[in-house]
N, C-alpha and C positions, 0 to 999 in steps of 0.2 A: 503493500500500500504506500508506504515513503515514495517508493522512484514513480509512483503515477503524480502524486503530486510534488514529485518536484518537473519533470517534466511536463503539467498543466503549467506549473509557473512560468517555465520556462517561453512554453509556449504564449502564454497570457504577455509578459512583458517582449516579446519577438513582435507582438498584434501591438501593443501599445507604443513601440517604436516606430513600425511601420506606417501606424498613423500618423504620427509625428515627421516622420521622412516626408511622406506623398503633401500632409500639410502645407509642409517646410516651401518641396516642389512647386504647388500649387500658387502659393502665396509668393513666391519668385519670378513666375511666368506671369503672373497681374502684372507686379512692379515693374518689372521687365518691358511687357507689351504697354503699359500704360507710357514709360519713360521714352520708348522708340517713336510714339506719334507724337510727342510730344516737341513744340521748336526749340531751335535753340537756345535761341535769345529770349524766350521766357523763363529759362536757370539762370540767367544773369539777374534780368529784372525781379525772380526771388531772396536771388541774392545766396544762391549754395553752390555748390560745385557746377560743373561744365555739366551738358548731356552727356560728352565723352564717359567721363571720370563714371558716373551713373551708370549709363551703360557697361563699362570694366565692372565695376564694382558687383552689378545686378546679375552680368553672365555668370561670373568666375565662382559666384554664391550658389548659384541653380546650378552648373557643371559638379563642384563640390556635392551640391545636396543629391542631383542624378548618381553619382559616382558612389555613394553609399544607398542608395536604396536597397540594393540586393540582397544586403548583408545587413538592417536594419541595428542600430546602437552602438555598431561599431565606429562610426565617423559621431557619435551625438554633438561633440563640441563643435561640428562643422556645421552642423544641423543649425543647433542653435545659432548661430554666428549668423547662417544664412537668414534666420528666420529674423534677427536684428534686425539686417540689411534692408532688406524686403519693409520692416516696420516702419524703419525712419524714413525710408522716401516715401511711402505711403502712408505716414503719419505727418511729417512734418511739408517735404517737399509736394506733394500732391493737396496737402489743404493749401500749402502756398500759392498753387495756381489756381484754386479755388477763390481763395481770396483776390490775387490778382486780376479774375476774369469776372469778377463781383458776386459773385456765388455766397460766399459765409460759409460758416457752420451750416450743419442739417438738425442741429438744434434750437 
């Protein structure tokens, strides 16, 4: 009876990484595809980095978070890192152009 649960646990926290990976994915291909239609020179007039730099930043996080999927837990600190990534330009730099284009909050 031990080794079935230790291998449900096993299994239970491989599903709960996994989620976390595809999440990770997911929420990097937004920021991503949000950052690429986005002009140029409205990252200046926010006033944060270049669309360059965003775009490096945005791929090489999503590459990272594909690159451990397979293997789920094994990359997590990349995970996380990407899942930052992904945050702040869709936290901070996308309300920025929100704001910019007169939008606001959706509060």
């Amino acid at each position: 009876m031990p080794e079935f649960a230790a291998v449900f646990a096993f299994d239970v926290r491989s599903y709960v990484f996994l989620i976390i990976t595809l999440g990770a994915a997911l929420l990097s291909v937004i920021a991503l595809t949000h950052c690429a239609v986005q002009k140029p020179d409205a990252f200046n007039a926010v006033g944060t980095l270049s669309k360059g730099a965003w775009l490096g930043i945005l791929a090489v996080s999503l590459a990272l978070t594909l690159l451990f999927v397979q293997r789920p837990g094994s990359g997590l600190i990349f995970t996380l890192v990407t899942i930052a990534a992904a945050l702040v330009y869709l936290l901070d730099v996308r309300t920025g152009f929100k704001e910019l284009r007169g939008g606001g909050s959706s509060y």
